[in-house]
C-alpha positions in Angstrom: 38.9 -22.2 117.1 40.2 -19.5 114.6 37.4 -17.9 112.7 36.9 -18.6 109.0 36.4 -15.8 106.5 34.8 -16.0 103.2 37.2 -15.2 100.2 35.3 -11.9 99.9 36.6 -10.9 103.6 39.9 -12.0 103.3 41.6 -11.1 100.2 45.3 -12.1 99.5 47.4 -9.6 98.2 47.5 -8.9 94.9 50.8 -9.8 93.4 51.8 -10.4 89.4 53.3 -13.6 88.5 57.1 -14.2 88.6 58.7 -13.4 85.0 60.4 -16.7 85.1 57.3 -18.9 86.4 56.1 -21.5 84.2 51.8 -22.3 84.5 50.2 -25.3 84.0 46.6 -25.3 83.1 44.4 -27.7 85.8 41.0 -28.4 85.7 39.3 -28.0 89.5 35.9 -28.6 90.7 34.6 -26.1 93.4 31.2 -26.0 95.2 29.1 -22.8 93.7 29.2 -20.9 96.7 33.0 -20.8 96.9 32.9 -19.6 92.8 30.6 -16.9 93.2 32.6 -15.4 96.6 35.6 -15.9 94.4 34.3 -14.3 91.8 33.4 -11.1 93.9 36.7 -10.7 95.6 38.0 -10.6 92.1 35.3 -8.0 91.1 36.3 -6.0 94.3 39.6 -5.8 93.8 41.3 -8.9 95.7 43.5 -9.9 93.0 43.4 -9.6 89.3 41.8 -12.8 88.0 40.6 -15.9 88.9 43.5 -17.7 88.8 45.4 -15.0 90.8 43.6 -15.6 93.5 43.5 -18.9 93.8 47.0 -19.6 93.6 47.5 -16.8 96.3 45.2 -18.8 98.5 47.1 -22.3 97.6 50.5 -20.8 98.6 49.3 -19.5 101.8 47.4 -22.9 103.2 50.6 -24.2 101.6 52.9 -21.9 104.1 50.8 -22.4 107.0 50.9 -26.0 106.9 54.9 -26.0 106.8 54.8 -23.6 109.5 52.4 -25.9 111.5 54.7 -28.6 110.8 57.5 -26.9 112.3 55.7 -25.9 115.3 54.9 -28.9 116.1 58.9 -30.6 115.4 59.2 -27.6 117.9 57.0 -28.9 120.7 58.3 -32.6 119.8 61.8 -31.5 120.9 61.0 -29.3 123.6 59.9 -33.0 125.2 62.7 -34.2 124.2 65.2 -34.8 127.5 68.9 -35.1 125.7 67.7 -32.3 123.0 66.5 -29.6 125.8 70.1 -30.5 127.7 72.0 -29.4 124.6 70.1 -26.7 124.0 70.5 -25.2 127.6 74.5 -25.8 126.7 73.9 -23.8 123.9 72.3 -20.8 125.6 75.1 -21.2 128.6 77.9 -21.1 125.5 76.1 -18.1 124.1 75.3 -16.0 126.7 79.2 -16.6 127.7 80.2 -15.2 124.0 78.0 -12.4 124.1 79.2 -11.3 127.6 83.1 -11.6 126.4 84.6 -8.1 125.8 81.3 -6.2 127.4 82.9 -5.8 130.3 81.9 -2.5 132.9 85.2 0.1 132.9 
């Protein structure tokens, strides 16, 4: 099981907005533990605001649940009889191309 780190450990990177990016103000409600560790990190250095850090923190759960999702179409397929035989064409096709013109004089 991975280990969890409080916001104060594991501090996203700090980044500045996108010129172009539109916000949209939202109202959340957080338990009073996670405010005040937020709150540090910020005080520390983890990002420059509140909000900053947040949103960091969104976009990465949000990246590691498509990459989850992904890895597991991945293991789907690799059960996945007719889809494993067309891969293995693939990689005999491929290794075929790379070999052509590599040829010992």
């Amino acid at each position: 099981m991975p280990r969890s780190h409080s916001p104060a450990q594991s501090k996203p990177v700090p980044r500045r907005r996108r010129a172009n990016s539109r916000t949209v103000k939202k109202t959340f409600t957080l338990a009073e533990e996670t405010v005040r560790l937020l709150v540090t990190a910020v005080r520390e250095g983890g990002t420059e605001n509140l909000s900053a850090y947040v949103e960091a923190a969104i976009e990465e759960k949000l990246r590691r649940s498509r990459r989850d999702e992904l890895y597991d179409a991945y293991q789907a397929a690799s059960h996945d009889a007719h889809f494993m035989s067309d891969m293995r064409g693939v990689v005999k096709d491929f290794r075929r191309a790379a070999a052509d013109g590599l040829h010992d004089d």
